[in-house]
N, C-alpha and C positions, 0 to 999 in steps of 0.2 A: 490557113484555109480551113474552113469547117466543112466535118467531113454528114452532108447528108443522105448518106447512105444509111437505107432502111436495115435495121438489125436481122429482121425476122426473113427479108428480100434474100440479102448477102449471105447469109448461115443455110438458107435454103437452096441457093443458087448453087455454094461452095459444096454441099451436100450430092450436087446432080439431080436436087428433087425438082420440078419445074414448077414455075412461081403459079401457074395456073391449078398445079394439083393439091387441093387444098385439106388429103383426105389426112395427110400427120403433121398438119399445122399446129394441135393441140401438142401434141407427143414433142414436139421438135420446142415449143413455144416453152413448154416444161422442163425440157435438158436446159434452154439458155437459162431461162431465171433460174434456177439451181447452180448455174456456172457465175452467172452476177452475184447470188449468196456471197460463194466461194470466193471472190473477188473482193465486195463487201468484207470477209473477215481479212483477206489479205491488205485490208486498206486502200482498195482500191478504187473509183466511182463515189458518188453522189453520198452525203451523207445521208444517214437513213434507208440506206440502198437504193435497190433501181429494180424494175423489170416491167417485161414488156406484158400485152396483152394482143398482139396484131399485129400489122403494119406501119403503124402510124409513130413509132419509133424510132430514130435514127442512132448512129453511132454519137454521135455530137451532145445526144439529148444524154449519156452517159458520162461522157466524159470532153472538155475541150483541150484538153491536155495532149496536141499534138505526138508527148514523147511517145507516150501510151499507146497511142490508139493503137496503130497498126499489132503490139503484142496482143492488145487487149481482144481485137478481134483474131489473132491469129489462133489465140490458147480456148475464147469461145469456139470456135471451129471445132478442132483439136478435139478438142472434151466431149463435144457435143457429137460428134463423128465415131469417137472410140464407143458411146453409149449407143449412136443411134445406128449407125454403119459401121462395123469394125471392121478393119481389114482383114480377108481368111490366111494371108499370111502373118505366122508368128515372128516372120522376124521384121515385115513393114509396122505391126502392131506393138513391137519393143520399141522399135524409131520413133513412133508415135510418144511414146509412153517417156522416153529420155525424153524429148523436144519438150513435149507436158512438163514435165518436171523441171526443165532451164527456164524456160516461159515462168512460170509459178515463181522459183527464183526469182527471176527479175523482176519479176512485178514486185515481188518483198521486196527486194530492194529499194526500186522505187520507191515504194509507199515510205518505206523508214527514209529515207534522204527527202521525202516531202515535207515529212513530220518534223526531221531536224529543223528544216530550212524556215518552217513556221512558227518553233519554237525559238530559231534564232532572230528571227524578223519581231515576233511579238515582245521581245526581251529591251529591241531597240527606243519603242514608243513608248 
């Protein structure tokens, strides 16, 4: 199933900020593409990278790779949340900070078992 949920909707939604207030649309729109960079270098999404400018993005337009998605969007959250809203607890803000860091994990992971897997597919032909 492809997921079209808008990027910029869902991060803003997940955030509390409400999709009609559109005063840190800019701010918010600059944590995610700096989180897709970061993903980018982890191997993750669109060759050449990705990032948004607005609305008119979805999760799908980044990646269709079912396994993904749901981390992909959970660690954009995540990132984007500890920069733009951090929790005033130090120790919800360490939870956060472990969970970032397993998320990051996994997504290496992923990416290196992708990479195998295309190197072993290209080896075939």
């Amino acid at each position: 199933m492809v997921d079209r949920t808008g990027i910029l909707s869902s991060v803003k939604k997940l955030l509390n900020v409400d999709l009609e207030d559109t005063a840190f649309d800019n701010d918010i729109i600059l944590l995610i593409n700096g989180e897709f960079m970061t993903l980018y270098q982890l191997g993750i999404g669109p060759k050449g990278g990705f990032s948004i400018d607005g609305y008119d993005k979805d999760w799908s337009d980044f990646t269709d790779n079912e396994q993904l998605i749901d981390t992909v969007k959970t660690y954009v959250y995540m990132r984007v949340r500890m920069i733009f809203d951090p929790p005033a607890s130090s120790v919800v803000a360490d939870q956060f900070n472990a969970r970032i860091q397993e998320l990051q994990w996994r997504l290496n992971v992923q990416a290196e078992q992708d990479e195998a897997e295309k190197e072993q597919g290209g080896d075939e032909g």
